[in-house]
C-alpha positions in Angstrom: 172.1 147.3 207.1 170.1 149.8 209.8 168.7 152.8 208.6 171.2 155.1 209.9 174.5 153.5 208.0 172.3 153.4 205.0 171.4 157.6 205.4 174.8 158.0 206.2 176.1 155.9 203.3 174.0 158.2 200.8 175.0 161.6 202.7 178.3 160.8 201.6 177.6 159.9 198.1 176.2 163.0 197.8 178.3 164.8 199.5 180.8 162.9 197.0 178.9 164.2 194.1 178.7 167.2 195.0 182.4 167.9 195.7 182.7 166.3 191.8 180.6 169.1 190.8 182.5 171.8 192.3 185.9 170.5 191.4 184.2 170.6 187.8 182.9 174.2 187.5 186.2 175.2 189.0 187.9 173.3 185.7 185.5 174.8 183.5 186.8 178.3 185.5 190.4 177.5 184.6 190.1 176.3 181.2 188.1 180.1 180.7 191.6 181.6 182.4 194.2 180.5 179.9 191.5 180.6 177.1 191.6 184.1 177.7 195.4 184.4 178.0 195.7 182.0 174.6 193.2 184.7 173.0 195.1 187.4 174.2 198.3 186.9 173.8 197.4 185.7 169.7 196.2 188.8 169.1 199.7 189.9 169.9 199.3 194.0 171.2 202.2 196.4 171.0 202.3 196.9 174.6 201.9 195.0 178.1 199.4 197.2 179.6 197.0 196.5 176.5 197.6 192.5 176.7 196.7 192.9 180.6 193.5 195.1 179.8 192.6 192.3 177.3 192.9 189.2 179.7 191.5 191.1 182.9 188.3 191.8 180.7 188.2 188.9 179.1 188.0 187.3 182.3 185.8 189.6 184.2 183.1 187.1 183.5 184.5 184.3 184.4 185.2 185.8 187.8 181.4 186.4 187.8 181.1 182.7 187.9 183.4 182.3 190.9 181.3 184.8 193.1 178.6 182.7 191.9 179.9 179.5 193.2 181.4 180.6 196.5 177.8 182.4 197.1 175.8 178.9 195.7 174.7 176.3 198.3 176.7 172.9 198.3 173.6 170.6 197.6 173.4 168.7 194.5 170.5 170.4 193.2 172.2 173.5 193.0 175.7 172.5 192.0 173.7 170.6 188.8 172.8 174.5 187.9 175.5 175.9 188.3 177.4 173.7 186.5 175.6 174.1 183.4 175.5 178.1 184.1 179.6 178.0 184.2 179.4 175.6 181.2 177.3 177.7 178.9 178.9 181.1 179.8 182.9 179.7 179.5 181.6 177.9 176.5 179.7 181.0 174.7 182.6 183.1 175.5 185.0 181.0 173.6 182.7 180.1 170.7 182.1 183.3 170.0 186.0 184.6 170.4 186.8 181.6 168.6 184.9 183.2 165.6 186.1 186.5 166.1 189.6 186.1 166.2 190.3 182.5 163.9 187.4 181.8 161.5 186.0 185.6 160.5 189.2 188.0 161.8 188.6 191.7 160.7 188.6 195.2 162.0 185.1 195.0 163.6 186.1 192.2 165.5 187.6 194.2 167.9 184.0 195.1 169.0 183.2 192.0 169.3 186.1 191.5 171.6 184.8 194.3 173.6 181.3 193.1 173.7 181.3 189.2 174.5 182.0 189.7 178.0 179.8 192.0 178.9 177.0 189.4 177.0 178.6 186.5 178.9 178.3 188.9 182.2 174.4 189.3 181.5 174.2 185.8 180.8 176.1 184.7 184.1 173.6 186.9 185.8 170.6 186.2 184.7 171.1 182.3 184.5 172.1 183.0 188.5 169.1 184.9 188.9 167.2 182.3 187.7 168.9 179.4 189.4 168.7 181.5 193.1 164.9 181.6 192.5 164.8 177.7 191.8 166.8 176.7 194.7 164.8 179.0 197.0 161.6 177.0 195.4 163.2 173.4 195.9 164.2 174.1 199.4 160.2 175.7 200.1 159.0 172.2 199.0 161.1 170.2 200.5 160.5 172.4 203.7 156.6 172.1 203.2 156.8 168.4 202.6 159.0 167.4 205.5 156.8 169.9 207.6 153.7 167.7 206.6 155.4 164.7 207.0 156.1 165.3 211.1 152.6 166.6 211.1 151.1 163.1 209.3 153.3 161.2 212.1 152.1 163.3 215.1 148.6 162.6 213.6 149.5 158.6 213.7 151.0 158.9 217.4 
């Protein structure tokens, strides 16, 4: 096998993996959509305009995540990040509205309701924050290391 089938062989198990990825945090995205209509729709409001208000802010953070992942680079390093960043927010979100609603329903739950996604929308944003400033890191290294590397074989010619 020459060199070039065998980097073409990996580019596309990458680029395998990282359409996995991405096919994944989108699932994780959906499962947080009809979480939030299941948790809204139990809590059964008197009017439509309530159960709407409940699901679109329910879900504002959630659409956080998609911004996130249309704006994230399509390398595997990044997609690993931000598949535990959709992970950890979707899952937070519904541990915690889990609690509220099923195991320890009362009155101040309702603030609770109100709360979690503006705690999942700080989340979202800081874990982003955190994996922008990563990526930017990784690429620096990899663009220092592959600069030294033509430089070592300019040296040898």
């Amino acid at each position: 096998m020459d060199v070039a089938a065998s980097t073409n062989l990996s580019y596309t198990s990458s680029m395998d993996s990282v359409k996995k990825l991405t096919y994944l945090n989108y699932f994780i995205c959906l499962i947080g959509f009809v979480a939030e209509f299941i948790f809204a729709y139990h809590l059964k409001p008197k009017e439509d305009l309530v159960l709407i208000f409940l699901i679109v802010w329910g879900s504002l953070p959630i659409l956080t995540l998609l911004l996130f992942l249309l704006k994230t680079p399509r390398i595997l390093y990044s997609m690993n990040r931000s598949l535990f960043q959709t992970s950890a927010i979707v899952g937070i979100g519904m541990i915690l509205k889990i609690n509220s609603i099923y195991i320890n329903p009362d009155p101040r739950g309702a603030i609770a309701l109100v709360t979690i996604p503006i705690i999942q929308i700080i989340g979202a944003l800081f874990i982003g924050l955190i994996i922008k400033l990563t990526t930017q890191k990784h690429f620096r290294s990899q663009a220092i290391s592959e600069l030294s590397s033509e430089s070592d074989d300019e040296n040898l010619s």
